[in-house]
N, C-alpha and C positions, 0 to 999 in steps of 0.2 A: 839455349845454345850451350854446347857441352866445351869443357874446355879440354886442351892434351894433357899429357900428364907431364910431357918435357915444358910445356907450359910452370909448372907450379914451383915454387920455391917456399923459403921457409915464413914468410909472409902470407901466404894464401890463406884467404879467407871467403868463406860463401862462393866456393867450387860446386860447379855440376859437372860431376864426370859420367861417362858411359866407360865400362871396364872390364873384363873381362876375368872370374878367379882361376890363377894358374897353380898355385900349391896354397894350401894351410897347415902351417905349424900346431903342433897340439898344443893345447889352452896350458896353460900356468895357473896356479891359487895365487894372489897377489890380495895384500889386505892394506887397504889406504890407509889415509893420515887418519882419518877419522875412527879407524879401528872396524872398519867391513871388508866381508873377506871376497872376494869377486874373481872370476876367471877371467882371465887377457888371450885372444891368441892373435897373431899374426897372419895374416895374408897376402900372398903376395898376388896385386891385380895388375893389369896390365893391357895398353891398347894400340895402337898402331904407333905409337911414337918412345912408348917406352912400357916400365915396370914400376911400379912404388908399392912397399910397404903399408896395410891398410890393417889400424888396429880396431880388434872386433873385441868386444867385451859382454858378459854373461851369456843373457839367450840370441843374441845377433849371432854368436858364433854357429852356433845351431841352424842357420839360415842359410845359412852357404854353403855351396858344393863346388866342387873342381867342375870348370866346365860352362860355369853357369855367366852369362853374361849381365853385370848390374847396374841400375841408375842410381846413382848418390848422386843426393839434393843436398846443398847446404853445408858440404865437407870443409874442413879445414884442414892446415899444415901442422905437424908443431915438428921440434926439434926433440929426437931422445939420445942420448949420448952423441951428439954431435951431427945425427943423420936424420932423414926424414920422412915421418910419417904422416900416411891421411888418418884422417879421423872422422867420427859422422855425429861424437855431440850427442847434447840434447836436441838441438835444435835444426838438425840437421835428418836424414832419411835415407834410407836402405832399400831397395824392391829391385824383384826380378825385372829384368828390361822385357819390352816388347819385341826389339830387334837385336841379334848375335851378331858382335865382332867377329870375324873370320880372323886375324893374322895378328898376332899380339907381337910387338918389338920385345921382345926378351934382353937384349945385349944391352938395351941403356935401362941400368936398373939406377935409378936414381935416389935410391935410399943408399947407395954405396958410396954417395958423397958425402966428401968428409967439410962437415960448416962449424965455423968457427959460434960458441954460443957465449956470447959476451951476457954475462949478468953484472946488472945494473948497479953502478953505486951507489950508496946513502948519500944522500941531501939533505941537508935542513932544507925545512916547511920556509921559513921567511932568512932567505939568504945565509948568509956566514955568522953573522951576531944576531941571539937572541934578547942581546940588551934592547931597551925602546930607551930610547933619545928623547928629553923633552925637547920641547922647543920655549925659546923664550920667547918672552911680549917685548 
């Protein structure tokens, strides 16, 4: 069962969408933390309820054409400067669909919202005090 796309939020995890690509952005060279250097582009896909931002990275990008209707298995949400995009992961999958969306919603492009991304504070591991307390006999 496929979910919408006005459905997803920045929580989503293990989406199957059906979608539709309506533009791609040309690829960028981005080089991670680990020091490789790899292309990113953007897509924008979209299905009868809305639009989202869908990041494609090295030869994925090469896979997609304007036009083209796809099944992503196992997508995820994440947040990039405050807004939202799909993702497909390792562990997630990319293929052309069997069947063509007709009417893609364009006007709710849902990566145009703006989410607040709270990063998490430090914690000590065992509460406030690292001291250990004997106890007496």
């Amino acid at each position: 069962m496929y979910k919408k796309i006005e459905e997803l939020n920045p929580a989503s995890r293990g989406v199957d969408l059906l979608v539709k690509v309506i533009e791609i952005s040309p690829s960028k060279e981005v080089t991670t933390k680990d020091g490789k250097t790899h292309n990113v582009a953007e897509v924008l896909v979209g299905d009868e309820t809305g639009c989202v931002l869908l990041s494609l990275w090295d030869e994925s990008i090469e896979k997609v054409k304007v036009g083209q209707t796809l099944s992503i298995k196992n997508g995820y949400v994440s947040l990039f400067r405050g807004s939202i995009r799909l993702n497909i992961g390792r562990y997630g999958s990319m293929e052309l669909a069997s069947e063509d969306l007709q009417y893609v919603n364009k006007e709710n492009n849902i990566s145009n919202r703006s989410y607040n991304q709270k990063i998490p504070e430090f914690r000590p591991l065992f509460r406030n005090d690292y001291s250990r307390k004997r106890r007496r006999r």
